[in-house]
VOVEXRO-318214 format. One line per 5 residues: their letters; for each residue x, y, z of N, C-alpha, C, O. Coordinates in pm, whole numbers, always signed. Layout:
A> X,Y,Z,X,Y,Z,X,Y,Z,X,Y,Z | ... $
END
This chain:
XXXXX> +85,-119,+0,+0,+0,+0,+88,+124,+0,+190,+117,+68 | +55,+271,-88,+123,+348,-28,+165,+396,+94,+279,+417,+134 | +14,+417,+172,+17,+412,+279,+175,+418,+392,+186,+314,+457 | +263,+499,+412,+372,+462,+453,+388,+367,+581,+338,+404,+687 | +437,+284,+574,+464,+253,+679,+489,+233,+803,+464,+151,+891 $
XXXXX> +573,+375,+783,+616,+448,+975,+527,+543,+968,+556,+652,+1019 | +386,+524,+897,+263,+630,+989,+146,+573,+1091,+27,+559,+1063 | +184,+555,+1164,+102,+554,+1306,-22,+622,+1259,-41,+708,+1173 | -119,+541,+1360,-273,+630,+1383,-289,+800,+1411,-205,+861,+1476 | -373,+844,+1370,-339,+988,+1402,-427,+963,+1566,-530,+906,+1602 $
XXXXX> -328,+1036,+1625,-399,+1037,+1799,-337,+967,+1867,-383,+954,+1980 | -201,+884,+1834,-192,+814,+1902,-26,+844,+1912,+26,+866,+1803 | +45,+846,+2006,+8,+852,+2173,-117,+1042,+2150,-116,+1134,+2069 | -186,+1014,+2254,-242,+1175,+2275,-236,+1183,+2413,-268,+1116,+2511 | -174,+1312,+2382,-105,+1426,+2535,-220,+1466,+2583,-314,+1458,+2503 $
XXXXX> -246,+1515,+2706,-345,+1580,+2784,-219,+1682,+2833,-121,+1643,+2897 | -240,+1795,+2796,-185,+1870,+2868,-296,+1982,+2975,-402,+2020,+2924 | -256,+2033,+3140,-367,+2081,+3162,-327,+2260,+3174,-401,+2332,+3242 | -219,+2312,+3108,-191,+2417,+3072,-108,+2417,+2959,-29,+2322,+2952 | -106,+2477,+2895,+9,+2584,+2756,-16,+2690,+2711,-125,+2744,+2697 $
XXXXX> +94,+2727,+2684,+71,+2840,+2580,+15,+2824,+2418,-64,+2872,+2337 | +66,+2770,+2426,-17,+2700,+2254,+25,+2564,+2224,+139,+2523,+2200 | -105,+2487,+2229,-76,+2376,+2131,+28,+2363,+2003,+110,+2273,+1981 | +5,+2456,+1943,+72,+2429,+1866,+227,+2475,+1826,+283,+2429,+1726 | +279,+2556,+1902,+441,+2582,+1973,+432,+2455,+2069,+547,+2418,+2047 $
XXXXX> +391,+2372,+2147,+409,+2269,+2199,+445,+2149,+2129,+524,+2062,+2166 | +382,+2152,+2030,+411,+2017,+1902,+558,+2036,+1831,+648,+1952,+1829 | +558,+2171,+1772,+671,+2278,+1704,+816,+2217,+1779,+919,+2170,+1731 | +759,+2249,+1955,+941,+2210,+2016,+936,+2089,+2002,+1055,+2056,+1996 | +849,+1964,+1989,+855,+1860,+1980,+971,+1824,+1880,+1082,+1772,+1891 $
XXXXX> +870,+1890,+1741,+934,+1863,+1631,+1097,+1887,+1637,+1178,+1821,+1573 | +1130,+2001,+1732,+1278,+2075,+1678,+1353,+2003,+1791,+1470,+2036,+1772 | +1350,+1924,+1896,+1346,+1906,+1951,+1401,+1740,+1956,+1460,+1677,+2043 | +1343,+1699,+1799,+1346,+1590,+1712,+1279,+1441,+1799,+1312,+1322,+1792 | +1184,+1503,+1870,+1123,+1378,+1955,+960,+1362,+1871,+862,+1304,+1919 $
XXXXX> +967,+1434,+1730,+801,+1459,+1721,+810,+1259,+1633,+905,+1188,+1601 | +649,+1238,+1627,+614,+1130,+1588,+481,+1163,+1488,+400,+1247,+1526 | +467,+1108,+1385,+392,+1114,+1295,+253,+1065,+1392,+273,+985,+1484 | +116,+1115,+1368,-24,+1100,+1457,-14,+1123,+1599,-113,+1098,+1668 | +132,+1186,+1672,+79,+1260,+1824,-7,+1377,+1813,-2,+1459,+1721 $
XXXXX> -92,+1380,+1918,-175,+1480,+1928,-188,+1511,+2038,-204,+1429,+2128 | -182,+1679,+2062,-149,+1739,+2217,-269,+1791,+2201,-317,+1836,+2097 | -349,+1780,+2379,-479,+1830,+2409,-456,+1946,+2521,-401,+1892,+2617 | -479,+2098,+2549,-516,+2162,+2612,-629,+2167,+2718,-734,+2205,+2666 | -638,+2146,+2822,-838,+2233,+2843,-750,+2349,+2914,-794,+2346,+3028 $
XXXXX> -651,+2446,+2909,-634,+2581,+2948,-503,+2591,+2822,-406,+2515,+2812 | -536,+2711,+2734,-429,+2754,+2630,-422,+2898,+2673,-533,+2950,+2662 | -332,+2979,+2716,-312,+3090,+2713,-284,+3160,+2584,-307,+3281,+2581 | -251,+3119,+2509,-238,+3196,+2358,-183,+3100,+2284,-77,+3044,+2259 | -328,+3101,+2252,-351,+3038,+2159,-400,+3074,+2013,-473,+3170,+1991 $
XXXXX> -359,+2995,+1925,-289,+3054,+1795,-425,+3091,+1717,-514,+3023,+1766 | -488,+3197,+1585,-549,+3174,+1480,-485,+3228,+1345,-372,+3276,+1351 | -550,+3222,+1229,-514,+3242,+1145,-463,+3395,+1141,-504,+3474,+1226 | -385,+3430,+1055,-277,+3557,+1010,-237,+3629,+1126,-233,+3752,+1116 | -204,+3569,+1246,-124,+3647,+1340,-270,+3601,+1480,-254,+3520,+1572 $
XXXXX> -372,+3666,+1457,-504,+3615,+1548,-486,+3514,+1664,-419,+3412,+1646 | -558,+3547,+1808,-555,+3474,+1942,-689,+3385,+1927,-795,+3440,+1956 | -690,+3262,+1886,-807,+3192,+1946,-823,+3212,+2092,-731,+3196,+2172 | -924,+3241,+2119,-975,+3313,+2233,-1082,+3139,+2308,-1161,+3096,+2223 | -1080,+3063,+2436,-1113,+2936,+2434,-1127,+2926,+2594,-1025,+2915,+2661 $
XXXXX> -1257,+2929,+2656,-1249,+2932,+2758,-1193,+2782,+2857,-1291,+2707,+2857 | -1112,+2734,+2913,-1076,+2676,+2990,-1173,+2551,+3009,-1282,+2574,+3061 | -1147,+2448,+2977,-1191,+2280,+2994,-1326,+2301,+2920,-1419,+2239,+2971 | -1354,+2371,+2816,-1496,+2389,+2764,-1477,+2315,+2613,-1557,+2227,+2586 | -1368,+2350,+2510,-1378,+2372,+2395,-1231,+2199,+2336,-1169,+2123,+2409 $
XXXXX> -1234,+2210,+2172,-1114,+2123,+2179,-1025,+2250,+2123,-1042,+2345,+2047 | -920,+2194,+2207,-804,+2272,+2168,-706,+2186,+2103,-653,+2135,+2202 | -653,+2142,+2013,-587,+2072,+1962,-467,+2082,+1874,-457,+2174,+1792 | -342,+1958,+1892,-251,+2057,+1783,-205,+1842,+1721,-155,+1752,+1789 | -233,+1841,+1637,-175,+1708,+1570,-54,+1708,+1483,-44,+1791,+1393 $
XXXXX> +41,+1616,+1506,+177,+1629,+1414,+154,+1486,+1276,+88,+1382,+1282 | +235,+1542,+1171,+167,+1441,+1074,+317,+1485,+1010,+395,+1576,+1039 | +319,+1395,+926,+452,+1351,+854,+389,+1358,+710,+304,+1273,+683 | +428,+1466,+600,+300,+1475,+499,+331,+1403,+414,+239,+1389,+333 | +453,+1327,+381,+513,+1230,+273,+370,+1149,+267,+299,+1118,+362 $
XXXXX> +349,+1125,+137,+427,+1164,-16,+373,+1287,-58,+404,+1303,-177 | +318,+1364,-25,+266,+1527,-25,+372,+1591,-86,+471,+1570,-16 | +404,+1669,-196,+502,+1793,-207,+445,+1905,-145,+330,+1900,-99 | +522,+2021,-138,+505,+2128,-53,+351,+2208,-134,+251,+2263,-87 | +403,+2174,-292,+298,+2220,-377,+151,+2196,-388,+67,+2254,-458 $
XXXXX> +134,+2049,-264,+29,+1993,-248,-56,+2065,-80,-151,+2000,-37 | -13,+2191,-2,-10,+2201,+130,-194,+2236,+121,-253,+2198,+222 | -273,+2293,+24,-356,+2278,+29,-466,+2171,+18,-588,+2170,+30 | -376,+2089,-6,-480,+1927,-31,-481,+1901,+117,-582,+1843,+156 | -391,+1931,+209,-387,+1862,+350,-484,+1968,+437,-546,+1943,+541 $
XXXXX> -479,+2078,+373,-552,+2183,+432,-717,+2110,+474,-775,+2078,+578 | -750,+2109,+311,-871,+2038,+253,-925,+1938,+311,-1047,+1921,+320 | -832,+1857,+360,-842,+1693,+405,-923,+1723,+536,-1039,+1691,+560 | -806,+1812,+644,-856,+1866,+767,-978,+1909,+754,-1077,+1851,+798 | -978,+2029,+685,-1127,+2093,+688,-1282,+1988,+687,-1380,+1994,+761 $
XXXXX> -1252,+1900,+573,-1351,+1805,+572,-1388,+1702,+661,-1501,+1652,+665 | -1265,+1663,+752,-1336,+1622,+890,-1321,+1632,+998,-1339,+1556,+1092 | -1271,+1770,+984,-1346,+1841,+1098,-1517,+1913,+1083,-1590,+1935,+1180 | -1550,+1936,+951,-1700,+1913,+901,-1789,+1756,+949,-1890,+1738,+1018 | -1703,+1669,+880,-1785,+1525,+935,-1799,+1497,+1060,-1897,+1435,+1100 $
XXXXX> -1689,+1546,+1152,-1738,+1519,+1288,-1825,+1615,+1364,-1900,+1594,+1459 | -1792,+1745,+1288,-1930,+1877,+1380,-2089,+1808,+1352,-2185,+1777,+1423 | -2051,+1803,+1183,-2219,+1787,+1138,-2261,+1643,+1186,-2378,+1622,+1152 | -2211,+1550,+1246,-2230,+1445,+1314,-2358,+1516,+1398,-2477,+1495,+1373 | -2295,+1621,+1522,-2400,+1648,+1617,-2441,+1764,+1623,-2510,+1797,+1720 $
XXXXX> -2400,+1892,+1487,-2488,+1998,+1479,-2587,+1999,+1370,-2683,+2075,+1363 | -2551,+1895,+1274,-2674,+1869,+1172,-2605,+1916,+1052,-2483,+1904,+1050 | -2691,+1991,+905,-2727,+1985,+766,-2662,+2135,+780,-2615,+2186,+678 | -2659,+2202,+901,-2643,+2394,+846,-2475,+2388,+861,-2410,+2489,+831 | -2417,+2282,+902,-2259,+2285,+929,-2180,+2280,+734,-2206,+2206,+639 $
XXXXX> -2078,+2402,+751,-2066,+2407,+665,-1873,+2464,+631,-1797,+2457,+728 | -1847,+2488,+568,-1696,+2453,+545,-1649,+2572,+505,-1613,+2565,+387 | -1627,+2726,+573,-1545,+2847,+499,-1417,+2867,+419,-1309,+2855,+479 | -1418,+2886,+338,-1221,+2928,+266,-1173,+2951,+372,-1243,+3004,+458 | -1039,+2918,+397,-1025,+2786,+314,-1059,+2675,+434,-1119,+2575,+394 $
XXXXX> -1029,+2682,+569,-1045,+2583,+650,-1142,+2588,+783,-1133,+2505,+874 | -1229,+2688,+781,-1328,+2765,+876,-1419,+2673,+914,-1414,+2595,+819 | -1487,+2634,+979,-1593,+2559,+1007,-1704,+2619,+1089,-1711,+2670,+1201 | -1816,+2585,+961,-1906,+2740,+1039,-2051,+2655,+1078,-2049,+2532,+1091 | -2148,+2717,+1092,-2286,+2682,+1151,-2369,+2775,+1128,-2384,+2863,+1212 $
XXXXX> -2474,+2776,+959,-2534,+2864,+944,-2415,+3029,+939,-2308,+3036,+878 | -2445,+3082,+978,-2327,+3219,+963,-2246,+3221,+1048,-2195,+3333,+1053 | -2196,+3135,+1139,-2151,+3182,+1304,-2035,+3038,+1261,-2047,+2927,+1210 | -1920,+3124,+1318,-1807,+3025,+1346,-1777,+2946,+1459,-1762,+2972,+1579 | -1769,+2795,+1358,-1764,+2702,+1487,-1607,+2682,+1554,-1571,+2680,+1671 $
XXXXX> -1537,+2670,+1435,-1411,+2638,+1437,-1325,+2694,+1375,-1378,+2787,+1315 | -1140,+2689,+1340,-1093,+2700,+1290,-951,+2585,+1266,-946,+2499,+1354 | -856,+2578,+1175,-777,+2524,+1171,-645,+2605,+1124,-666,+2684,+1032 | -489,+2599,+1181,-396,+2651,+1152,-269,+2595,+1169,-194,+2586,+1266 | -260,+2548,+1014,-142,+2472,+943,-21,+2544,+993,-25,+2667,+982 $
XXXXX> +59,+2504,+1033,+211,+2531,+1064,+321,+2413,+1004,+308,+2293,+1030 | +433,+2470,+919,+490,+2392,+856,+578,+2390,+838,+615,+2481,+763 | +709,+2273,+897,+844,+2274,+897,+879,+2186,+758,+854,+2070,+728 | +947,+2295,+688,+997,+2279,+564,+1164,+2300,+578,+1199,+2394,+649 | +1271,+2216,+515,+1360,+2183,+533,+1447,+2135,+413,+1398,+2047,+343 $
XXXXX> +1608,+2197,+373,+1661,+2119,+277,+1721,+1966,+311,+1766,+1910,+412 | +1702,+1937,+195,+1780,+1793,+181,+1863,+1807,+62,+1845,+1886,-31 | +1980,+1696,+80,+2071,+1656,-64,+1989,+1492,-114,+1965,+1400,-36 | +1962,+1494,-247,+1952,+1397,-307,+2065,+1311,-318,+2175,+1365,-314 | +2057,+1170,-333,+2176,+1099,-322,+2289,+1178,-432,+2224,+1212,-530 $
XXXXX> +2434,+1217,-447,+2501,+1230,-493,+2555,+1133,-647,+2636,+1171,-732 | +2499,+1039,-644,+2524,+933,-678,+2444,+899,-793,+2466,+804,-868 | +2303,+1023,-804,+2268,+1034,-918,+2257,+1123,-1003,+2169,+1144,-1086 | +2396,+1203,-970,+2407,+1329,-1055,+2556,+1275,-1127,+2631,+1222,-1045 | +2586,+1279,-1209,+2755,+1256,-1333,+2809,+1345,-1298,+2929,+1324,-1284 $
XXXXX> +2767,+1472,-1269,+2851,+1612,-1232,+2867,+1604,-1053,+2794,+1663,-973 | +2973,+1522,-1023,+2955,+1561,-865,+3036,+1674,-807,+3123,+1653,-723 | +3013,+1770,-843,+3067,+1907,-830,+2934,+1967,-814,+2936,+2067,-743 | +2806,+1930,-866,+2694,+1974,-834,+2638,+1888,-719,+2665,+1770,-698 | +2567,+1956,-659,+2525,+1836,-556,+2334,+1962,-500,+2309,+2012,-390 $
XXXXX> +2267,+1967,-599,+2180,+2084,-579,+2094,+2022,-461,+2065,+1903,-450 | +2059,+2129,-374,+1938,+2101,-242,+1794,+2092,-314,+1767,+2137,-425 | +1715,+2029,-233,+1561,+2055,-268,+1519,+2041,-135,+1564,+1965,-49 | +1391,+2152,-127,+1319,+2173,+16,+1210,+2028,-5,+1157,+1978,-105 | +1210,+1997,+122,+1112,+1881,+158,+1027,+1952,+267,+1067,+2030,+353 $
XXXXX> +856,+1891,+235,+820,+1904,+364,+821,+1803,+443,+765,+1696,+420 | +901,+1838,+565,+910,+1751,+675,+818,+1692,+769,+821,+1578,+815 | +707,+1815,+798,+644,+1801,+911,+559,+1902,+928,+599,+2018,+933 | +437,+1870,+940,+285,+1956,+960,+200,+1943,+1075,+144,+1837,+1106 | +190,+2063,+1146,+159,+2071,+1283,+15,+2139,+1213,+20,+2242,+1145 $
XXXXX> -107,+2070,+1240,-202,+2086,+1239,-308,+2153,+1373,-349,+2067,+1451 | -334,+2239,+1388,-370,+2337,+1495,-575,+2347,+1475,-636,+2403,+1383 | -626,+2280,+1583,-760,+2320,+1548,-821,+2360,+1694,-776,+2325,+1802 | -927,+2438,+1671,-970,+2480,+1744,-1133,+2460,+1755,-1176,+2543,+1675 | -1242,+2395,+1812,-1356,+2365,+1780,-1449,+2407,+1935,-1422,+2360,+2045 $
XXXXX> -1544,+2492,+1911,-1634,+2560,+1990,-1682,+2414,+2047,-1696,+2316,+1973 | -1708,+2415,+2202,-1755,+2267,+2253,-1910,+2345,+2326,-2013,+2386,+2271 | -1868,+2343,+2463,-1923,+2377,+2538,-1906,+2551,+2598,-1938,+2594,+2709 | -1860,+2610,+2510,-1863,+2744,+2573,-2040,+2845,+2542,-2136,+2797,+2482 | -2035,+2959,+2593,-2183,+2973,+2573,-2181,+3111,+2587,-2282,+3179,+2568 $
XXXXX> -2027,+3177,+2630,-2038,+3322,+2575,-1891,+3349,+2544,-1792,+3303,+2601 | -1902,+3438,+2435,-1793,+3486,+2383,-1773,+3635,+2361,-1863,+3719,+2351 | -1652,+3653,+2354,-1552,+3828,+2380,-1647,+3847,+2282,-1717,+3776,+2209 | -1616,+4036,+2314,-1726,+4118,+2227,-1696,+4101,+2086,-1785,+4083,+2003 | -1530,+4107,+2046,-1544,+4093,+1930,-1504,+3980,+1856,-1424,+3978,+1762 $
XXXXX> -1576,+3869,+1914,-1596,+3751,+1833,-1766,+3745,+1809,-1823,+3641,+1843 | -1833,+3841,+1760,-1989,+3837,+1743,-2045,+3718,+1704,-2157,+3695,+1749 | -1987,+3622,+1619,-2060,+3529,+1551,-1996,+3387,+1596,-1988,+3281,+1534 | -1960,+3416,+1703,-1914,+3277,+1738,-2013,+3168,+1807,-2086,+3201,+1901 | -2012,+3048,+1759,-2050,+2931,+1811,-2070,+2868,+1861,-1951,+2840,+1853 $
XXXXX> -2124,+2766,+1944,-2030,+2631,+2019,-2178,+2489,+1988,-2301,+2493,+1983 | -2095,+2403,+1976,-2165,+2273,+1982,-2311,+2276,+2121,-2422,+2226,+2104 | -2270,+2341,+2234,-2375,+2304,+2338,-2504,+2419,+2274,-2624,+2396,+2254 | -2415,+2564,+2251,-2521,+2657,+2216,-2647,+2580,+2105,-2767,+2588,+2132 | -2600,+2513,+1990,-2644,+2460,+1884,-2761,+2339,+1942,-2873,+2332,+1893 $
XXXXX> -2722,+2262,+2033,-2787,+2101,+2060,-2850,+2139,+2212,-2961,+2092,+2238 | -2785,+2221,+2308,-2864,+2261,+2431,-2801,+2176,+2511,-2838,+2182,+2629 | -2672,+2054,+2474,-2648,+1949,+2543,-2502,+1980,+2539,-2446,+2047,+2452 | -2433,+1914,+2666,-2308,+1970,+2714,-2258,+1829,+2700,-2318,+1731,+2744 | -2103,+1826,+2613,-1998,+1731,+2630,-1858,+1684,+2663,-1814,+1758,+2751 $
XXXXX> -1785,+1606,+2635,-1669,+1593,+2689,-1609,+1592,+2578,-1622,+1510,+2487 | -1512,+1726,+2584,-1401,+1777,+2479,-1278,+1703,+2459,-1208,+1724,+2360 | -1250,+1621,+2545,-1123,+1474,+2520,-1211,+1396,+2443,-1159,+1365,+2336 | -1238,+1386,+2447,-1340,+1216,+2402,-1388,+1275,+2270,-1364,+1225,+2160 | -1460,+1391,+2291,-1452,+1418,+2133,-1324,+1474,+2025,-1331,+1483,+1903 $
XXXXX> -1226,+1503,+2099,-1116,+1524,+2050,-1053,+1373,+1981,-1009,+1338,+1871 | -1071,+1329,+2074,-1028,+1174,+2003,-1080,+1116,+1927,-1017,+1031,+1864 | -1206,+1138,+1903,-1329,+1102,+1787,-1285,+1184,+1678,-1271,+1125,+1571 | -1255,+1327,+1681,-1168,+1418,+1585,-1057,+1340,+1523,-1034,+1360,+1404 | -999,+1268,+1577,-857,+1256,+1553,-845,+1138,+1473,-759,+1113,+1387 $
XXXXX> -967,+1050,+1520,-987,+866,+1406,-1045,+952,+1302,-973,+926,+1205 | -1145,+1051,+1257,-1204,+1085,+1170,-1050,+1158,+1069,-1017,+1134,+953 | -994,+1240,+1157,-873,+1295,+1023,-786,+1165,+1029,-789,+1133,+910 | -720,+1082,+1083,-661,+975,+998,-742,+897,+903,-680,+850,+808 | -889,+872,+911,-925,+862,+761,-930,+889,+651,-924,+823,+547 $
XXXXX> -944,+1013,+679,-926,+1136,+519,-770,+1144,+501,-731,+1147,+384 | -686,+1148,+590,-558,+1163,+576,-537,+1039,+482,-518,+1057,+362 | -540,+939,+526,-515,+828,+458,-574,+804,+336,-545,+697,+283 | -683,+908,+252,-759,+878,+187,-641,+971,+90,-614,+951,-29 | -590,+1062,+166,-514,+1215,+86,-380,+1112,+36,-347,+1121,-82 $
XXXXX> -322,+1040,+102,-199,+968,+74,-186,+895,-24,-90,+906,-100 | -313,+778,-44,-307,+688,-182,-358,+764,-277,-398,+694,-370 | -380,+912,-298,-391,+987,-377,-567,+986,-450,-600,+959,-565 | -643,+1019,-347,-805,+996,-335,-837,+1163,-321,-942,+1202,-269 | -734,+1257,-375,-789,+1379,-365,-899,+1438,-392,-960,+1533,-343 $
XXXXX> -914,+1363,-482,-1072,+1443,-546,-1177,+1395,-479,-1273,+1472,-463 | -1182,+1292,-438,-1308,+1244,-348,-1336,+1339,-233,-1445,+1390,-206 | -1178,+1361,-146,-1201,+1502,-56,-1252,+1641,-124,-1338,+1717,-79 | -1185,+1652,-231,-1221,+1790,-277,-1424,+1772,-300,-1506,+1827,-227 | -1452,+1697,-399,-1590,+1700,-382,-1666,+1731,-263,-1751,+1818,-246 $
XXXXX> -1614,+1638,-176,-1706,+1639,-34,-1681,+1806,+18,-1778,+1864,+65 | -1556,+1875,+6,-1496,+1996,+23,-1618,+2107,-48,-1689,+2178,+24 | -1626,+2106,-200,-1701,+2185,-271,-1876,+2137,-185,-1965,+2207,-136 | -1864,+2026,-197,-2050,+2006,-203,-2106,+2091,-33,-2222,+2124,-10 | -1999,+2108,+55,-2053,+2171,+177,-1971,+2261,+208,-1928,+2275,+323 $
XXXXX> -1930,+2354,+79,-1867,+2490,+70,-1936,+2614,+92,-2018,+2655,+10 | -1905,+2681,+203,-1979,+2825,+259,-2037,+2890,+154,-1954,+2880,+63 | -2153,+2965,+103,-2182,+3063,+1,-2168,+3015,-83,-2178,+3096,-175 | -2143,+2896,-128,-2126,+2850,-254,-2200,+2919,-367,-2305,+2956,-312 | -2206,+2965,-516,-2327,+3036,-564,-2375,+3165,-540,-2422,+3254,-611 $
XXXXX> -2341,+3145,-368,-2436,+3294,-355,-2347,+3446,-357,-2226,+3463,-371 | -2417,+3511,-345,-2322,+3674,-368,-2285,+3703,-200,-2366,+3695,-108 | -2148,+3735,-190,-2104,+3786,-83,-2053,+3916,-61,-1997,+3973,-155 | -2066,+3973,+55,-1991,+4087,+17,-1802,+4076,+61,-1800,+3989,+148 | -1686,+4113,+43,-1573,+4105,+70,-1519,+4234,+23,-1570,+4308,-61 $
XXXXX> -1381,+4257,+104,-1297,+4346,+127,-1141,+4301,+77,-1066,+4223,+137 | -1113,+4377,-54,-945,+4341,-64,-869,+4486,-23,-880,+4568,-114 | -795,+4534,+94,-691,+4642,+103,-837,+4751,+114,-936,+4705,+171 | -842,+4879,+65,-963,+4941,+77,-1043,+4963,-17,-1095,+5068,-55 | -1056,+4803,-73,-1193,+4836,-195,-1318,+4723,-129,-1277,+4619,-75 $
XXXXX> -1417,+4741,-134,-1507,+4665,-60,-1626,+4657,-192,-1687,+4744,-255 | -1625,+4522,-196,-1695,+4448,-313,-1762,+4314,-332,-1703,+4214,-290 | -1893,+4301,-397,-2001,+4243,-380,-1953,+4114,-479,-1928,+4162,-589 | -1934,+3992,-479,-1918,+3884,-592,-1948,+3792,-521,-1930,+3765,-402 | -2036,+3708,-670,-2056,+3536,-614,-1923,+3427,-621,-1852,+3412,-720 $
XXXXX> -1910,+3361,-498,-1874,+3282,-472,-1893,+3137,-554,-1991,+3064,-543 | -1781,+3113,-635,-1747,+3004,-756,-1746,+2876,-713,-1830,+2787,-723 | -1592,+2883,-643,-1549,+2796,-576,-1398,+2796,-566,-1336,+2897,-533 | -1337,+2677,-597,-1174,+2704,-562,-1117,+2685,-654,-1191,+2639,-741 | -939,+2706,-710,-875,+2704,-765,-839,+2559,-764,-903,+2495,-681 $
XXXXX> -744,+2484,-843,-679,+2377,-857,-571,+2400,-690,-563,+2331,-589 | -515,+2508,-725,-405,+2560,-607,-503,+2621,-417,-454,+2648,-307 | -615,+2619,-457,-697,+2638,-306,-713,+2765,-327,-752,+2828,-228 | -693,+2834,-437,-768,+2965,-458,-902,+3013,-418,-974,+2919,-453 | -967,+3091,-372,-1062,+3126,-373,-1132,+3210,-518,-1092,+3325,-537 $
XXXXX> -1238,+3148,-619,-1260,+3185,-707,-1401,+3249,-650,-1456,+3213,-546 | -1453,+3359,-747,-1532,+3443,-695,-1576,+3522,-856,-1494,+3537,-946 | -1712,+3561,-864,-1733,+3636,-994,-1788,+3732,-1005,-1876,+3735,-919 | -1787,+3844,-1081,-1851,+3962,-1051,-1836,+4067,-1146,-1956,+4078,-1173 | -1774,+4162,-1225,-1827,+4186,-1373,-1715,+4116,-1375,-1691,+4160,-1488 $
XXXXX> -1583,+4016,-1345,-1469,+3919,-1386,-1453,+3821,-1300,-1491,+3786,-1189 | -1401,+3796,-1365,-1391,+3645,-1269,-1244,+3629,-1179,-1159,+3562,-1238 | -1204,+3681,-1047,-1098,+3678,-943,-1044,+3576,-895,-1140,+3500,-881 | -963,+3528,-864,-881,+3460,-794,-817,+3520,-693,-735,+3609,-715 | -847,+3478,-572,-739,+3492,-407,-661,+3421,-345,-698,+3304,-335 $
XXXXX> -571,+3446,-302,-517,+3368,-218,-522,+3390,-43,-533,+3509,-14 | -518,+3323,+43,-569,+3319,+199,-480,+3454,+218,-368,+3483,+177 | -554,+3508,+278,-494,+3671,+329,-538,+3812,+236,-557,+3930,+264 | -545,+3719,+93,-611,+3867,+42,-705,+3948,+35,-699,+4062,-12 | -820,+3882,+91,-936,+3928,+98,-1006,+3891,+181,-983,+3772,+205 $
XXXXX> -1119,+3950,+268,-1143,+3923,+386,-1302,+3946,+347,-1336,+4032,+265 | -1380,+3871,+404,-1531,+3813,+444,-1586,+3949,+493,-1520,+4029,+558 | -1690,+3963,+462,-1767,+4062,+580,-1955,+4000,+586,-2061,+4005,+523 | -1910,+3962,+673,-2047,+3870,+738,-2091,+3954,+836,-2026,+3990,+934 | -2234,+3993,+801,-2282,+4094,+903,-2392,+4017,+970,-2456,+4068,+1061 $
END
């Protein structure tokens, strides 16, 4: 099978930690540290700063929510592929919300996990990329000996609304699993239910089953179709939502047809 070999279950060993600063600088020293293992996964219930996307504090009240940071070994992935792993995540961390929030759970550019308009979750890829020498031995010129970057190692960072039931002023549209169902659960246990669900898709991403993720990706894609409004730098503008690029673009249409990449343009969900 492709399947590599030295990849372990994702979740397994899983850390309980009952303080950090971030999950995912906790995995990071692992990695540098050179003790990391392909499927460990470190659990929080208290993160003091804790990470979100483009610089951003997931904000997570204490033994309520999952705080999570998983290490994965992305071989046979090239670096050129970092959005397929993106993708993979996003989609089940969708299969396991919409398990117990239902049909309105739905999947934001690129890795958001929302509920009707209100954010449930998020995810934030961190990625140790690294040169290597190819054997010497297959170049005739050994006076050349050229590097190529490998990715080594992907610290997967998620964050999923559990049981919390109020949030900072300016997180307006935020979420949680209890708000949604009225019923309160245990954020280990579903963390670990998280964690068999992404070694499936992971494993689905490896023997090269991309498109099956990407479908499932598009078919419960935020706005899909519909007209949104968004903000690039200070122009603020109305376009329907396409779908994605081959590369995880955000495609979008409106008197032309745009392409984004994560950071260039920002949502305005009122």
């Amino acid at each position: 099978m492709p399947y590599l070999p030295s990849h372990k279950s994702i979740g397994i060993p899983f850390i309980e930690l009952q303080t950090v600063d971030s999950t995912n600088n906790y995995a990071l020293r692992q990695i540098h540290a050179g003790l990391a293992q392909h499927g460990l996964a470190v659990f929080a219930h208290k993160q003091v700063t804790g990470k979100g996307q483009r610089g951003k504090i997931w904000s997570s009240d204490n033994d309520a929510n999952i705080t999570l940071s998983i290490i994965v070994k992305p071989a046979p992935l090239a670096i050129a592929q970092q959005f397929q792993l993106s993708a993979c995540v996003a989609v089940a961390a969708h299969e396991f919300f919409r398990k117990y929030a239902g049909i309105h759970t739905r999947i934001k550019w690129p890795n958001d996990l929302y509920w009707k308009d209100r954010k449930a979750g998020g995810v934030l890829i961190e990625n140790v990329i690294g040169a290597t020498k190819p054997d010497p031995d297959s170049y005739r010129d050994r006076s050349q000996k050229p590097e190529k970057s490998e990715w080594q190692w992907a610290v997967i960072g998620i964050g999923i609304n559990i049981n919390q039931t109020q949030f900072p002023e300016h997180l307006p549209n935020a979420v949680s699993l209890k708000q949604i169902t009225g019923k309160s659960f245990n954020p280990v246990e579903l963390a670990k239910e998280l964690c068999h669900i992404i070694d499936s898709f992971f494993y689905e991403l490896v023997i090269k089953r991309f498109d099956s993720i990407l479908s499932i990706y598009l078919a419960h894609f935020y706005k899909k179709d519909e007209k949104v409004k968004l903000k690039k730098d200070n122009r603020i503008f109305e376009a329907v939502i396409k779908g994605i690029s081959p590369a995880g673009k955000l495609v979008v249409q409106h008197s032309i047809e745009e392409e984004f990449d994560f950071g260039e343009v920002e949502w305005i969900i009122l």
